[in-house]
C-alpha positions as CSV (number, residue, x, y, z in Angstrom):
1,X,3.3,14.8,-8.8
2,X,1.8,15.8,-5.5
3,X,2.5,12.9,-3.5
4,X,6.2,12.7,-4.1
5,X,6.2,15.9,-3.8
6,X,4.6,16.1,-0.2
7,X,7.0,13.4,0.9
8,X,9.9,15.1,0.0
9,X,9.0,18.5,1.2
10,X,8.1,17.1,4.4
11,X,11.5,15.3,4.7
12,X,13.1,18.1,4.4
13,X,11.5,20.2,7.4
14,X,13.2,20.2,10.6
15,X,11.1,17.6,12.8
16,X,9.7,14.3,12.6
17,X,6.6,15.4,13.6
18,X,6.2,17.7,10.5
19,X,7.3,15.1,8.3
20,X,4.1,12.9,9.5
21,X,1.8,16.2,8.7
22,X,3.1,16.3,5.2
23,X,2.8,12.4,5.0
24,X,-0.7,12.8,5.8
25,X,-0.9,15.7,3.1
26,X,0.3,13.0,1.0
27,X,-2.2,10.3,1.9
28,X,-4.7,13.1,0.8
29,X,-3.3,13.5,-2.3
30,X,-4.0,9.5,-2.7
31,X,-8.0,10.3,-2.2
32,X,-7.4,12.9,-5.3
33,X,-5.7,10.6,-7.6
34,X,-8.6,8.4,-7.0
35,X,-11.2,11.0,-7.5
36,X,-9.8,12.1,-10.2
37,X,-9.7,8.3,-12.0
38,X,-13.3,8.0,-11.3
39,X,-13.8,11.4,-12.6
40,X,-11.7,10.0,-16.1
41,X,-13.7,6.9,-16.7
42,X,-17.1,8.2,-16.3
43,X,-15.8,10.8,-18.8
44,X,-14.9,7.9,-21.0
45,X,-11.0,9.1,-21.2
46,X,-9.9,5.6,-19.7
47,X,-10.9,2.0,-19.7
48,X,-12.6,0.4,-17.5
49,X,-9.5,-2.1,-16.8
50,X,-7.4,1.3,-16.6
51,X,-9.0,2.9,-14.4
52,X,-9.0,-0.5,-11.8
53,X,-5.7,-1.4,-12.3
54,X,-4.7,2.7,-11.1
55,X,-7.0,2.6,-8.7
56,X,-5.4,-0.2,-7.2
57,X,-2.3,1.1,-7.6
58,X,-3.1,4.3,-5.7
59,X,-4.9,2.6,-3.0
60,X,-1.5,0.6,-2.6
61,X,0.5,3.9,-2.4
62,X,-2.2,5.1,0.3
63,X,-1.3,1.3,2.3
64,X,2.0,2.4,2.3
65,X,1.7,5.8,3.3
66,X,-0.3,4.4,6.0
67,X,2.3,2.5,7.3
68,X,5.0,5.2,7.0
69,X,2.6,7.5,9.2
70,X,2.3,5.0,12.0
71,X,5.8,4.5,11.9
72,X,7.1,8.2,12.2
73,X,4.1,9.0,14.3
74,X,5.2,6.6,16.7
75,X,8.9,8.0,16.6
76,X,7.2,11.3,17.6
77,X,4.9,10.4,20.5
78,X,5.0,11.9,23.4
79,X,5.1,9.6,26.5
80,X,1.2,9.4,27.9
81,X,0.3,11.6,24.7
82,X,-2.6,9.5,23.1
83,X,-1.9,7.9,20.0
84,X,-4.2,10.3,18.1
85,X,-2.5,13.4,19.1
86,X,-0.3,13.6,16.0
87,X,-3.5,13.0,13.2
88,X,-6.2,15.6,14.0
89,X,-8.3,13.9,11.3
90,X,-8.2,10.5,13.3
91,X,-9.7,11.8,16.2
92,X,-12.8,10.7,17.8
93,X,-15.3,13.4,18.2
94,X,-15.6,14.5,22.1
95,X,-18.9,13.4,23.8
């Protein structure tokens, strides 16, 4: 629920640029899914084929998600504004 859910609240702000934030809250989402899977089959509640054939499924979503972000992100950029700029968590630490 929370990744449609991202995606379609983050359509419907008023910029591009907050559209990519709330894709990326959506990628995030992704990692939770899969934590939560892992979670499920050590807990016995699902199969091991189950649990691998979600798993990939998620990690697809994620691909695509992905894609989307570089996509919009590159609608959004700033002439000279480094490609990071618009996904703090991509940054590369400062020396």
């Amino acid at each position: 629920m929370s990744i449609p859910s991202n995606i379609a609240e983050g359509k419907g702000r008023a910029s591009e640029r907050d559209f990519a934030e709330f894709l990326n809250y959506a990628r995030g989402s992704v990692y939770e899914v899969q934590t939560q899977l892992k979670i499920a089959r050590r807990l016995d509640y699902l199969s091991a084929n189950t649990a691998n054939a979600m798993d990939h499924q998620a990690a697809e979503v994620g691909r695509v998600l992905n894609g989307l972000i570089r996509v919009i992100q590159g609608m959004t950029r700033r002439e000279g504004e480094p490609e990071d700029a618009l996904c703090p968590e991509t940054r590369k630490p400062e020396a």
